[in-house]
VEXKOLBA-873777 format. One line per 8 residues: number of its first residue (from 1); their letters; for each residue x, y, z of N, C-alpha, C. Coordinates in pm, 1 decimal. Example, Ala and Ser with C-alpha at 12.3 -4.5 7.8 and 13.67 -1.06 7.14 Angstrom:
# residues 2
1	AS	1319.0/-569.0/780.0/1230.0/-450.0/780.0/1320.0/-330.0/780.0; 1285.0/-225.0/708.0/1367.0/-106.0/714.0/1290.0/3.0/787.0
END
This chain:
# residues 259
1	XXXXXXXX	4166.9/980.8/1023.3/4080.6/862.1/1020.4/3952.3/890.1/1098.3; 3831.4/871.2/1007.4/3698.1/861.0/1139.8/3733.1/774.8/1269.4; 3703.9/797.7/1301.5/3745.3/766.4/1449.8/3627.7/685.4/1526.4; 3500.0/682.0/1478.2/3373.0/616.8/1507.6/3383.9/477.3/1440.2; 3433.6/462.3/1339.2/3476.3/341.5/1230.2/3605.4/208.3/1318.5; 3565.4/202.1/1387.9/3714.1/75.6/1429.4/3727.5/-43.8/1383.6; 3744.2/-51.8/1238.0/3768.4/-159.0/1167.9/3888.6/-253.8/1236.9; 3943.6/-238.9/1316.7/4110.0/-294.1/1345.6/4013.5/-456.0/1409.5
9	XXXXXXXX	3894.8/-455.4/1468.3/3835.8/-568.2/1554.2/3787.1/-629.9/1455.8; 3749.1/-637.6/1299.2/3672.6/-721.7/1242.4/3674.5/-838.6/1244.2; 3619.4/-901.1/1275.3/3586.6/-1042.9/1303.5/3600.4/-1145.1/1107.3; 3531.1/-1087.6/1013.0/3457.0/-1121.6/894.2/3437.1/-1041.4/812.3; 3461.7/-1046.6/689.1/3354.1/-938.2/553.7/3255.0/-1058.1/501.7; 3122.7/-927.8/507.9/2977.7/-1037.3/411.0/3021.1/-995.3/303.8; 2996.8/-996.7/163.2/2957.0/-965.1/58.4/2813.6/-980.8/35.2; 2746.5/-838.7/40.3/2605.2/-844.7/44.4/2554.2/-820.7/-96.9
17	XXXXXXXX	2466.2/-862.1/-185.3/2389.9/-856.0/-282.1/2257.5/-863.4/-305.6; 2208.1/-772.1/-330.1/2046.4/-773.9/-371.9/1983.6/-888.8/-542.4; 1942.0/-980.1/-529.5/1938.3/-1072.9/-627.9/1797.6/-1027.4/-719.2; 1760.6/-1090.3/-821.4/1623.7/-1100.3/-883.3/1573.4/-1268.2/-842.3; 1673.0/-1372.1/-859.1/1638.3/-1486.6/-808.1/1694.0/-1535.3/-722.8; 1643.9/-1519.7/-577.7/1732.8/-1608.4/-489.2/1776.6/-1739.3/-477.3; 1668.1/-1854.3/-534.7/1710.3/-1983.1/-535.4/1794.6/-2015.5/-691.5; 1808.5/-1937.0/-752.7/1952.0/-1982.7/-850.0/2093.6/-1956.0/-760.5
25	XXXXXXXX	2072.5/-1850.8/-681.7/2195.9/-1878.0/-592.0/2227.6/-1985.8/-496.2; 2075.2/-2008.9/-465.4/2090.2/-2128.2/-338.0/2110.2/-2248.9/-409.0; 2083.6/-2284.8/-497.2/2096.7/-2390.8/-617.7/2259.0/-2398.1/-659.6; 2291.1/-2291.6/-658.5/2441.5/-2251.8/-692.5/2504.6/-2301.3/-595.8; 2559.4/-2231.7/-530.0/2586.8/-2188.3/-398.7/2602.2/-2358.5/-307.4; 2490.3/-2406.4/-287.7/2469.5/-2534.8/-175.5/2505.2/-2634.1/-240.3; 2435.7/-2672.6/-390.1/2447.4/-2788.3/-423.6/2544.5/-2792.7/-531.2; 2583.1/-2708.4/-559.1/2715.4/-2728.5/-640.7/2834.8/-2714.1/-580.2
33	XXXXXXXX	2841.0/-2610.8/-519.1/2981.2/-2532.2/-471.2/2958.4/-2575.4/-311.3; 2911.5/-2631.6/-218.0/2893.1/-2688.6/-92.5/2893.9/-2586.3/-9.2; 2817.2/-2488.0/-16.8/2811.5/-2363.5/70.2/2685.7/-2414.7/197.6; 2736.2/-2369.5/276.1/2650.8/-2387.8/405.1/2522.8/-2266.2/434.2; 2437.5/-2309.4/477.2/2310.4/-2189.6/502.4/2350.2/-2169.7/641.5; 2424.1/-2072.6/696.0/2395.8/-2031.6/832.7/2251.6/-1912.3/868.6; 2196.7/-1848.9/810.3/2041.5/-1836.8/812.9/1995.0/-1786.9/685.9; 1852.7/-1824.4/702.4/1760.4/-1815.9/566.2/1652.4/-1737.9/635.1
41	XXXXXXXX	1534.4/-1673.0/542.3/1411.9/-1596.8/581.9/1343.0/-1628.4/429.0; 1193.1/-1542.3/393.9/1159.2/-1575.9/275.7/1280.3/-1478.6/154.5; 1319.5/-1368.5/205.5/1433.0/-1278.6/161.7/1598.9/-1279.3/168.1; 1594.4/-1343.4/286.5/1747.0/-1299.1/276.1/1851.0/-1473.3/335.7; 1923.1/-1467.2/278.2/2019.0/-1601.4/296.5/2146.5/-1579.3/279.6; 2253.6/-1603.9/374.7/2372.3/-1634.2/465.2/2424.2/-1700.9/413.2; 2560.4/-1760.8/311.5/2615.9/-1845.5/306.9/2752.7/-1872.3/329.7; 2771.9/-1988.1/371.1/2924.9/-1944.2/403.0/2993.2/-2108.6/385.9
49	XXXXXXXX	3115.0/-2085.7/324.6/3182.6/-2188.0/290.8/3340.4/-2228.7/374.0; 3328.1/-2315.0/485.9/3468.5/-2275.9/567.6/3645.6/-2331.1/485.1; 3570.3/-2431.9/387.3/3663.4/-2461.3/330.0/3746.2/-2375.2/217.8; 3651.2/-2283.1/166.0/3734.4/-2198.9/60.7/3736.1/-2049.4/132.2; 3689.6/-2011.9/228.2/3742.4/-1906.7/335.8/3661.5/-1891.2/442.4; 3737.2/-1888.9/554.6/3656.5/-1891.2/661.9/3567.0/-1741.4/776.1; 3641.4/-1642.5/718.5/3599.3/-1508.5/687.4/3541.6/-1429.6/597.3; 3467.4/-1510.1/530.8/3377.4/-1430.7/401.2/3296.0/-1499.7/413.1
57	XXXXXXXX	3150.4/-1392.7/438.2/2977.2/-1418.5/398.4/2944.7/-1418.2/269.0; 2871.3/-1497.8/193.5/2798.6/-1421.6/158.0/2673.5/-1394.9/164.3; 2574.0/-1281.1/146.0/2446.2/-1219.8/231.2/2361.2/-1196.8/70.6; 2303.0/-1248.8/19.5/2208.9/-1208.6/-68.0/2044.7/-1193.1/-21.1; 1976.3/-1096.2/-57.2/1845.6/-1041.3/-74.0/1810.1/-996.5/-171.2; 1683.8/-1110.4/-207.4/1567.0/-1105.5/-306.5/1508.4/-958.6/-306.8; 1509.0/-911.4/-452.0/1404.3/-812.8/-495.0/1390.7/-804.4/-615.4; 1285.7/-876.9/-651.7/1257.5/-902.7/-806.5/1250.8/-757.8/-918.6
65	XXXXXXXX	1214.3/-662.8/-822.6/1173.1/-522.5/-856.4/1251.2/-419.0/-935.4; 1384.4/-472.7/-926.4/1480.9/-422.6/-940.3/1514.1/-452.2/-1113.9; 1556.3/-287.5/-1178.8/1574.0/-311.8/-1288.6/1731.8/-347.7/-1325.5; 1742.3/-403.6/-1501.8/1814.5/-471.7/-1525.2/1950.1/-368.9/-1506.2; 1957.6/-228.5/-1498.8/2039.3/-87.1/-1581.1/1995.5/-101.4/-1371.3; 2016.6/-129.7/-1294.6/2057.8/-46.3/-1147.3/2108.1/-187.4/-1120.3; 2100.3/-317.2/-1137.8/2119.1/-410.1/-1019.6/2322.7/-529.0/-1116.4; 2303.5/-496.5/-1263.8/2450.6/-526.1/-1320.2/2527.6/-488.7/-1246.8
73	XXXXXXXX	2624.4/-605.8/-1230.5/2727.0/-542.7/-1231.5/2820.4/-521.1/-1291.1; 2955.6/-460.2/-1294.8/3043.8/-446.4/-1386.9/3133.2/-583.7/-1416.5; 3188.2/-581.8/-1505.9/3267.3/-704.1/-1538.2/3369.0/-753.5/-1465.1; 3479.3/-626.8/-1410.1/3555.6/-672.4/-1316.1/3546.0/-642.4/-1168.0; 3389.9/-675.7/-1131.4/3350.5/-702.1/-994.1/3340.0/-861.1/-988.7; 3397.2/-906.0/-933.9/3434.3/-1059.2/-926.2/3512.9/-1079.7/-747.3; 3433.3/-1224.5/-749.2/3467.6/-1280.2/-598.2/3556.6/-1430.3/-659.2; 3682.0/-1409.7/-604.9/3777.4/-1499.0/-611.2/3805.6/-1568.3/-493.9
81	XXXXXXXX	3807.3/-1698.8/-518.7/3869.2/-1812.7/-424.3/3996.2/-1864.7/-487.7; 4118.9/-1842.0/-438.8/4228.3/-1931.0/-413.0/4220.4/-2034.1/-334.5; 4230.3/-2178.1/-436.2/4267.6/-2297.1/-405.3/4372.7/-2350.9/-404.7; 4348.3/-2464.8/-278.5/4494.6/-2544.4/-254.2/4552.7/-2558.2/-362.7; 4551.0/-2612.9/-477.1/4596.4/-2665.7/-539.8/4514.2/-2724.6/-701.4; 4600.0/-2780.8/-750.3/4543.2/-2786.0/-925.9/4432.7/-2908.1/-937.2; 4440.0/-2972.4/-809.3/4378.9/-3106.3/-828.7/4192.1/-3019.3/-770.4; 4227.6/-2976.8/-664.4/4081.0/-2912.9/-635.1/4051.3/-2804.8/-705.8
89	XXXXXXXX	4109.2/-2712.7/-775.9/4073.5/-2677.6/-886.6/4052.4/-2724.4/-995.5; 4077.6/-2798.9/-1014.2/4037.3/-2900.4/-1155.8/3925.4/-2993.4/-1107.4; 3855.2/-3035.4/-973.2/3744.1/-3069.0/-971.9/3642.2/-2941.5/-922.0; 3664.1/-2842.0/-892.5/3520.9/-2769.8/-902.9/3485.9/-2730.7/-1035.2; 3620.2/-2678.5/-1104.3/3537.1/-2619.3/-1257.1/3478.7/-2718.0/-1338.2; 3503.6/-2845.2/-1301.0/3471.8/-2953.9/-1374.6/3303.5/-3003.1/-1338.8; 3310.1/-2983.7/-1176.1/3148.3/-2961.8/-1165.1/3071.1/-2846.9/-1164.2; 3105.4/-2763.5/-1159.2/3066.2/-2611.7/-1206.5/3017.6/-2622.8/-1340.7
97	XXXXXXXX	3138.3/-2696.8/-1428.9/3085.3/-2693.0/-1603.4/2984.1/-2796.9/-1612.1; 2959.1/-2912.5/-1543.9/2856.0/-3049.6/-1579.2/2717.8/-3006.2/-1520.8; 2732.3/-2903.6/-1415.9/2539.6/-2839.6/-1386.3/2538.0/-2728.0/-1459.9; 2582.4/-2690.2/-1555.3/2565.7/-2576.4/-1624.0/2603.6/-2485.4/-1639.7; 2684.5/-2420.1/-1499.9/2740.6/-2342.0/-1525.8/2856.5/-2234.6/-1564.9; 2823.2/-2147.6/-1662.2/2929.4/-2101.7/-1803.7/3024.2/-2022.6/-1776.3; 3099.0/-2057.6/-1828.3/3287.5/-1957.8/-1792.6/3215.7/-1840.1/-1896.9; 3301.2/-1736.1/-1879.0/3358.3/-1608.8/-1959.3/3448.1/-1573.2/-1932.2
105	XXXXXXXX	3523.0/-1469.7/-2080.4/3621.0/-1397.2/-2024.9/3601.9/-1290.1/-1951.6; 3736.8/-1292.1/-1874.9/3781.2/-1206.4/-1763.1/3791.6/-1083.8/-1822.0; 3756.2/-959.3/-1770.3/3802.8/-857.7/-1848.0/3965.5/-791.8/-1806.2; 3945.3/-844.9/-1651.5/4115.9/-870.3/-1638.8/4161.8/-992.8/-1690.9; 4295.6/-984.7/-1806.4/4331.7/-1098.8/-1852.4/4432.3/-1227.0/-1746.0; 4461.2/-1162.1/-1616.8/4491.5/-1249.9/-1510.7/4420.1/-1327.6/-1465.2; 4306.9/-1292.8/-1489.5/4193.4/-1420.9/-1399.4/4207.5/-1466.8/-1526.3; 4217.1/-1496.3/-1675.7/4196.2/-1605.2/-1718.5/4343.0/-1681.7/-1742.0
113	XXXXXXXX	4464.4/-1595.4/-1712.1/4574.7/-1669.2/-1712.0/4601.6/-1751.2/-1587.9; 4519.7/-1752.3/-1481.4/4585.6/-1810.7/-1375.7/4426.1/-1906.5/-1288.9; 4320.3/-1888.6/-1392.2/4205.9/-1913.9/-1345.7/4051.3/-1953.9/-1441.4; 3972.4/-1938.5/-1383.6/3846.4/-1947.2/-1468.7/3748.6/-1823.9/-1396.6; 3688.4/-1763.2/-1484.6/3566.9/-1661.5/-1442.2/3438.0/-1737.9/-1490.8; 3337.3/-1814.3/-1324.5/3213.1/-1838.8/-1414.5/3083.0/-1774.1/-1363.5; 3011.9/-1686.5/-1456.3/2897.9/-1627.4/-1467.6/2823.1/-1721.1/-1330.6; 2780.1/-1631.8/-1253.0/2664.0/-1731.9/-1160.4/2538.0/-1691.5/-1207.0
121	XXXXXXXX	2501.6/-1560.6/-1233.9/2371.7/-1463.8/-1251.5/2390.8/-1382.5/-1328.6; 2320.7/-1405.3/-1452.8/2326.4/-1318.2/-1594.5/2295.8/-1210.1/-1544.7; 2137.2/-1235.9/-1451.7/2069.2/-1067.4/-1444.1/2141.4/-1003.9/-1362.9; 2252.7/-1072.5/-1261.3/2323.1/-948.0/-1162.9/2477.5/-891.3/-1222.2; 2482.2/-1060.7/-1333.7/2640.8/-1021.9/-1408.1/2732.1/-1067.7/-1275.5; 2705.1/-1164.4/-1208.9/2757.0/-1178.3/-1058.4/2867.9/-1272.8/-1133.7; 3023.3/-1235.7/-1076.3/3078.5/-1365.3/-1108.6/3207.0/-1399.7/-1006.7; 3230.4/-1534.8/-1023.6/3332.5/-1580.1/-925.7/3413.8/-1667.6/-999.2
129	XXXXXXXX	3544.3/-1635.5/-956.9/3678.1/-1659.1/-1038.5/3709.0/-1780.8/-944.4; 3744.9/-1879.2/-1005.4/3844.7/-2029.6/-922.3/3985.7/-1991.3/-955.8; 4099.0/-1951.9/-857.7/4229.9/-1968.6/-907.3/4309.1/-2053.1/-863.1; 4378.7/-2076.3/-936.9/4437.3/-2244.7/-909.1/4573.5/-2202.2/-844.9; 4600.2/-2094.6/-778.9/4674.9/-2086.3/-693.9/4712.1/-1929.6/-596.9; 4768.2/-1968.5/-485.0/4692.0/-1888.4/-343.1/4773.5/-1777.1/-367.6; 4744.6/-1672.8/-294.3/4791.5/-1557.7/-337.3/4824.4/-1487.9/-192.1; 4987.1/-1486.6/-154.4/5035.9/-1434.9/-82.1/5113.5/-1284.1/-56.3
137	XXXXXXXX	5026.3/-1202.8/64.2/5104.6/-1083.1/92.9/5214.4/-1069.3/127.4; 5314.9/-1047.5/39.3/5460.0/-1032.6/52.8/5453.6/-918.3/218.1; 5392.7/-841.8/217.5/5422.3/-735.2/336.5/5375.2/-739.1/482.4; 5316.2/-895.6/499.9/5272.6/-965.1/614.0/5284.0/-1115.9/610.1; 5319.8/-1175.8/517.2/5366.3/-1319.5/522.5/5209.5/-1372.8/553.1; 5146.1/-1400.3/481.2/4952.6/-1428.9/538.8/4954.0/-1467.0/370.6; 4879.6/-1634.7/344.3/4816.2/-1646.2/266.8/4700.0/-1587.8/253.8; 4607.0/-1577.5/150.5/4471.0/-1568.5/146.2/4428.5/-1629.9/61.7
145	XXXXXXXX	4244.9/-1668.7/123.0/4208.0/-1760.9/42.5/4079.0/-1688.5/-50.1; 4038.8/-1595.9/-48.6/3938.6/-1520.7/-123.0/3978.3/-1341.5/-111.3; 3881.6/-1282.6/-242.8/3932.2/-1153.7/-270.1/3803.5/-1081.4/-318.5; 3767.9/-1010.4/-308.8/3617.9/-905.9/-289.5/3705.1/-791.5/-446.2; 3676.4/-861.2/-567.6/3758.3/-733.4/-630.0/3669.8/-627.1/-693.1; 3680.9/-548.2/-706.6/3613.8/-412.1/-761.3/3689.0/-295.1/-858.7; 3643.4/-218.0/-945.4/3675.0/-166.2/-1049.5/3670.7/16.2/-911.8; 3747.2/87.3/-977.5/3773.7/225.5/-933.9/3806.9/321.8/-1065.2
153	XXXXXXXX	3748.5/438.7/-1073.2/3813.6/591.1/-1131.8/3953.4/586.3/-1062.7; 3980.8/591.1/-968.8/4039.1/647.6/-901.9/4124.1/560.9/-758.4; 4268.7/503.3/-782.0/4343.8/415.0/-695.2/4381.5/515.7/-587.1; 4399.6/652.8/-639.1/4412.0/774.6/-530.3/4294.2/775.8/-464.6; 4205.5/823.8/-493.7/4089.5/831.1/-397.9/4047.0/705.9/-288.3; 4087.5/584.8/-394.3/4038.5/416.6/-251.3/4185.7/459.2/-131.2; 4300.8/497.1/-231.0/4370.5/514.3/-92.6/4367.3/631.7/57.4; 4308.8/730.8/-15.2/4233.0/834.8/62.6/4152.7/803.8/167.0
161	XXXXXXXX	4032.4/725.9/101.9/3929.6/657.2/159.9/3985.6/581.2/249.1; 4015.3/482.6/212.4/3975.0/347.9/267.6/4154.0/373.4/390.7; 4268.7/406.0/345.7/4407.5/377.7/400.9/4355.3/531.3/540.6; 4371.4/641.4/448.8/4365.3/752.0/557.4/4242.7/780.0/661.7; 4149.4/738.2/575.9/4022.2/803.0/684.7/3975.3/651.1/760.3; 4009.6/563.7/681.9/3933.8/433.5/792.5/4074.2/355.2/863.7; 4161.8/386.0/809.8/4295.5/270.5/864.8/4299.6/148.0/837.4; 4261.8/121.6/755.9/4316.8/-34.0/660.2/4468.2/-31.1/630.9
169	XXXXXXXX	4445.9/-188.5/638.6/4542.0/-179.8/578.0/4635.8/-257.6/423.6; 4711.0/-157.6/382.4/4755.5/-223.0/279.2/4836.8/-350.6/290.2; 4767.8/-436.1/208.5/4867.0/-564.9/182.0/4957.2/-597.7/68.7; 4902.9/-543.6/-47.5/4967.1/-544.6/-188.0/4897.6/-444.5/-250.3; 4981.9/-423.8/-370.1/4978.5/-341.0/-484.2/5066.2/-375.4/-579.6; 4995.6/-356.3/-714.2/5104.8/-361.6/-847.6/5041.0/-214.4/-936.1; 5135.8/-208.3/-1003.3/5132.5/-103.2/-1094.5/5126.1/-111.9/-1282.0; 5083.6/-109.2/-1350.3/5054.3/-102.6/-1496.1/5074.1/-281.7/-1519.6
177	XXXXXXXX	4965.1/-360.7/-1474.9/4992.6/-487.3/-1567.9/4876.2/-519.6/-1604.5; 4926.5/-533.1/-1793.9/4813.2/-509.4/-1848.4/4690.8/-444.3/-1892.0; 4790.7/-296.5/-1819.0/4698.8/-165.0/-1850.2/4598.1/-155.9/-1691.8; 4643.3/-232.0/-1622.5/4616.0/-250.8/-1465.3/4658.9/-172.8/-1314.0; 4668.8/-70.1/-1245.7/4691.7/-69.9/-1150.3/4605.6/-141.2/-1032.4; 4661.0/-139.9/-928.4/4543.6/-230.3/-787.0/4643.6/-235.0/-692.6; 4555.2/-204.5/-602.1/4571.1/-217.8/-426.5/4497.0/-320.7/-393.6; 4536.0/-404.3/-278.5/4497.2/-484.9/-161.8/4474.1/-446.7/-47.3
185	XXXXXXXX	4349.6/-428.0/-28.7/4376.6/-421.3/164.0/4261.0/-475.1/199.6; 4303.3/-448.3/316.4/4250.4/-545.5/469.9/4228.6/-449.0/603.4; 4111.5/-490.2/666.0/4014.1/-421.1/785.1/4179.6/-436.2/888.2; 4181.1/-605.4/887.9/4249.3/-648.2/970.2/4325.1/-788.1/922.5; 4486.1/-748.4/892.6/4564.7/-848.9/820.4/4548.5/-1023.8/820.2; 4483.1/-1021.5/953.4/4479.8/-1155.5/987.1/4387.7/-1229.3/890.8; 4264.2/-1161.2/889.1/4157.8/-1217.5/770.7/4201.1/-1329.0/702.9; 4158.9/-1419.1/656.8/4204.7/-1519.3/542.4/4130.5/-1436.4/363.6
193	XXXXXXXX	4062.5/-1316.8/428.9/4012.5/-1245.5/282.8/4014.5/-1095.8/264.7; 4029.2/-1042.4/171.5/4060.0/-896.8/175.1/3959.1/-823.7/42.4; 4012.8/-754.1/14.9/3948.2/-649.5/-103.0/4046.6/-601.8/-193.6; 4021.9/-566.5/-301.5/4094.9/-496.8/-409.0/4053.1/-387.4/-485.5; 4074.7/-302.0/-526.6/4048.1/-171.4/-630.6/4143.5/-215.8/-683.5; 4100.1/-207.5/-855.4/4137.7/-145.7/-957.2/4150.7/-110.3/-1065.5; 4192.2/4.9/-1143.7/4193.4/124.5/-1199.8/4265.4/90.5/-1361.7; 4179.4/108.1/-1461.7/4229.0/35.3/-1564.6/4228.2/151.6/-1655.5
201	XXXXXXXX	4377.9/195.7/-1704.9/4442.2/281.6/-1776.4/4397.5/220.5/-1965.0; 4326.7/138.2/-1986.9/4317.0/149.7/-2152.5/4211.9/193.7/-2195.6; 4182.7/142.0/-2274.9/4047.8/250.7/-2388.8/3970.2/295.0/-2311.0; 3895.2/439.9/-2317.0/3831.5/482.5/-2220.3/3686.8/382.2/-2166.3; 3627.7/354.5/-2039.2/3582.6/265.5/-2035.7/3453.8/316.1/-1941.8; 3337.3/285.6/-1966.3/3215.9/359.2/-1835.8/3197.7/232.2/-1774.4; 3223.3/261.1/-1600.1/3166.3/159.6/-1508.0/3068.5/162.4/-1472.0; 2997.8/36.0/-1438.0/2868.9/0.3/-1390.0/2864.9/67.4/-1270.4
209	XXXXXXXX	2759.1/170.0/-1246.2/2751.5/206.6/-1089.8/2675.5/98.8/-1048.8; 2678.1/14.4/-991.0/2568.1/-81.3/-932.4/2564.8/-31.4/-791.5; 2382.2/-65.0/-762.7/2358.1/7.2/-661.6/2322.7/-145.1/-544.5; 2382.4/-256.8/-616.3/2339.4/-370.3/-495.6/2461.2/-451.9/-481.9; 2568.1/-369.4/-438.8/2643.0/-462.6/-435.8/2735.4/-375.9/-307.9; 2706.9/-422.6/-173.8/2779.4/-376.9/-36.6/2859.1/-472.1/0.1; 2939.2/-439.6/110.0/3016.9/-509.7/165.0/2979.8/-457.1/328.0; 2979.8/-552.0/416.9/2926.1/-570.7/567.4/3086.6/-609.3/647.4
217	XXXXXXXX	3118.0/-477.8/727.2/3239.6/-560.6/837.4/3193.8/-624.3/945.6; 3200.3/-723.1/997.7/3151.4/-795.3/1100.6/3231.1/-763.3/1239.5; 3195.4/-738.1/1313.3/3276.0/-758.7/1489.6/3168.1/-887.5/1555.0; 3265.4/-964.4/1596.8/3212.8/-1077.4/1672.1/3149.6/-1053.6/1801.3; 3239.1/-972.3/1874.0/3232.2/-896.7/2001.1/3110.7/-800.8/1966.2; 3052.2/-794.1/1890.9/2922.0/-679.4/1882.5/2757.2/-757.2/1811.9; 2693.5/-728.4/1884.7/2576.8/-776.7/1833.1/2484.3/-667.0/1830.4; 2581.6/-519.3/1825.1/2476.7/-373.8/1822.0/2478.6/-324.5/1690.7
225	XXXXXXXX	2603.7/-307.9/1614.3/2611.8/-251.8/1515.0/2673.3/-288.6/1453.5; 2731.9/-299.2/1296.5/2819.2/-341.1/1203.6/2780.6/-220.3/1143.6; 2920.4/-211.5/1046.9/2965.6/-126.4/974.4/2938.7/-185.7/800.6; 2891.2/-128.2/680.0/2900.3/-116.5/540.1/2916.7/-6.8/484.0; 3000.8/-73.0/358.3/2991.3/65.8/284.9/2926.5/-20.3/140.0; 2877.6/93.8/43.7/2806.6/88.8/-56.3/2912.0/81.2/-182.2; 2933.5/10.1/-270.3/3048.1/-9.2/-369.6/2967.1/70.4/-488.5; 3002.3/167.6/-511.5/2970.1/281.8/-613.1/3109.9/297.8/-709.7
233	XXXXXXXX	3126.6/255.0/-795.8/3210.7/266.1/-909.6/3291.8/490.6/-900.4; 3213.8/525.1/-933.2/3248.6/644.8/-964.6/3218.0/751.1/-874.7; 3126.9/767.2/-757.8/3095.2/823.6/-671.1/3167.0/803.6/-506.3; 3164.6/907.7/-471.2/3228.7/843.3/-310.7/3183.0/755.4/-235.6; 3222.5/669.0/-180.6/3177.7/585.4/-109.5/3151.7/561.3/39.0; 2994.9/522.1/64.7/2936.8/566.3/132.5/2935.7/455.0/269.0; 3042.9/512.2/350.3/3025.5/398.8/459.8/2946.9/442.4/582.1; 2890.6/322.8/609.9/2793.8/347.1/755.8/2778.6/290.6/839.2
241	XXXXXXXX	2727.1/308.7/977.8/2684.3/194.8/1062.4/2562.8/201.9/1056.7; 2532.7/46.5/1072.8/2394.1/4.8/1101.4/2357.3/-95.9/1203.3; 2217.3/-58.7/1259.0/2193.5/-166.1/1330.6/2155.8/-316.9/1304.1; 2209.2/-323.3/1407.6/2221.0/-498.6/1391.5/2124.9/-574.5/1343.3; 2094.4/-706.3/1284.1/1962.9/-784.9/1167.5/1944.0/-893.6/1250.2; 1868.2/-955.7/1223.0/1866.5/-1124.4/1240.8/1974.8/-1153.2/1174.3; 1944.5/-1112.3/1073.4/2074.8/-1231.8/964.9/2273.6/-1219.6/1026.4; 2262.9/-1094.0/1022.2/2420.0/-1024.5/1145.5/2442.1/-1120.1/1244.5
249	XXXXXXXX	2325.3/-1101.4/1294.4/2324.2/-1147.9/1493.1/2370.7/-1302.5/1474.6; 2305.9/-1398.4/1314.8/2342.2/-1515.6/1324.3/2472.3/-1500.1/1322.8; 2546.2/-1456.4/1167.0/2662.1/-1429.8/1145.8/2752.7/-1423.7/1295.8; 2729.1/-1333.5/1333.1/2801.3/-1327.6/1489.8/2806.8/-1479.1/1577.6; 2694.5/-1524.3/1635.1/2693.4/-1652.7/1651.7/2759.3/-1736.8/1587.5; 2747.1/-1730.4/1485.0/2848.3/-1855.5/1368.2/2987.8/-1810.6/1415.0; 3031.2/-1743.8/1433.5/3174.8/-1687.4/1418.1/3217.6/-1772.0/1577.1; 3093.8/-1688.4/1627.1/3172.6/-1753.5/1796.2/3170.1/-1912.7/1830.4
257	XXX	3018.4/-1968.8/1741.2/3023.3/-2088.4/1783.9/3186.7/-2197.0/1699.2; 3183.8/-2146.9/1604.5/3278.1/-2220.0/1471.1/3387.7/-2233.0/1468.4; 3474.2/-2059.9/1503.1/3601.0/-2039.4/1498.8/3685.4/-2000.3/1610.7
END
């Protein structure tokens, strides 16, 4: 395991994204889905929702510049919220569908058996799944209420990565459903949110390398550095530290003042 990497303290995961329009997210995001602004700039905006997880950012930054073939993403890059129950799932998709915005299918057929996938951003292909019910790690007894999922070549290599050299840890895994393998893991079990790879055994298929779509570990206890890595479909993945932002330093604050 790098040994410079001490994921075991994470406080939070952001989900960071580079946008073409920032206020269709903030439009999204605030006044539909009741996401909170913990900070804004003319570029970059913080949102965070305590009711559908209280450990997940999300961090988007504007750059109009960006072409349509670098900033897609792939189909089964999707941010899932598990909800209480059928009754609050049956009122967000219901206001989700009356401001406009459109379901698709899942290209995993589980998010549409147990859920809805709706498009937020054509130009990023950004989408977020409502599932109408919570999804528990049999191998730590821990609900969770959101899931960071991502497409992989390779379920060997995320376990390489992410289990041996950083020390995550695994929470779940299944094997061939639906032409599906996937892992679960977690910085740190406690999280109410985690991550997923996975690796889809049918017709041969080319993934989106998207080059704007990171993930940020947060330490509360640190206002020097945080840790990301870069979500690259087919290439190794590139984790780093960086120094600390305005937008972080709030994040940090929020954490201490909130939770």
């Amino acid at each position: 395991m790098y040994d410079k990497y001490n994921l075991k303290n994470i406080s939070a995961l952001s989900l960071d994204i580079i946008v073409k329009n920032m206020n269709l997210y903030k439009n999204i995001l605030c006044q539909v889905l009741d996401f909170d602004i913990i900070y804004e700039n003319s570029r970059i905006i913080v949102f965070h929702n305590n009711k559908l997880s209280k450990d997940l950012f999300i961090t988007i930054v504007e750059n109009s510049d960006f072409r349509n073939d670098v900033v897609k993403l792939d189909d089964d890059n999707v941010l899932v919220f598990y909800l209480e129950n059928e009754m609050i799932y049956s009122n967000i998709c219901s206001v989700l569908l009356k401001n406009g915005v459109p379901t698709v299918k899942s290209f995993n057929p589980y998010w549409d058996e147990n859920g809805k996938t709706f498009l937020i951003s054509e130009d990023e292909n950004f989408r977020i799944v409502f599932c109408r019910k919570k999804f528990k790690s049999l191998a730590y007894d821990i609900v969770y209420n959101a899931r960071i999922a991502m497409p992989t070549h390779s379920i060997e290599h995320v376990k390489d990565m992410f289990i041996n050299r950083f020390g995550m840890n695994k929470i779940s895994f299944f094997t061939n459903h639906d032409n599906f393998d996937g892992i679960m893991l977690s910085p740190n079990e406690l999280l109410d949110c985690h991550i997923e790879f996975t690796q889809y055994f049918g017709n041969e298929r080319h993934l989106n390398d998207s080059l704007n779509y990171n993930l940020s570990f947060i330490n509360e206890n640190s206002y020097n550095s945080y840790y990301s890595f870069n979500i690259v479909a087919s290439n190794d993945f590139n984790m780093c530290e960086n120094n600390s932002s305005e937008a972080y330093c709030c994040i940090v604050e929020y954490l201490r003042d909130k939770m």
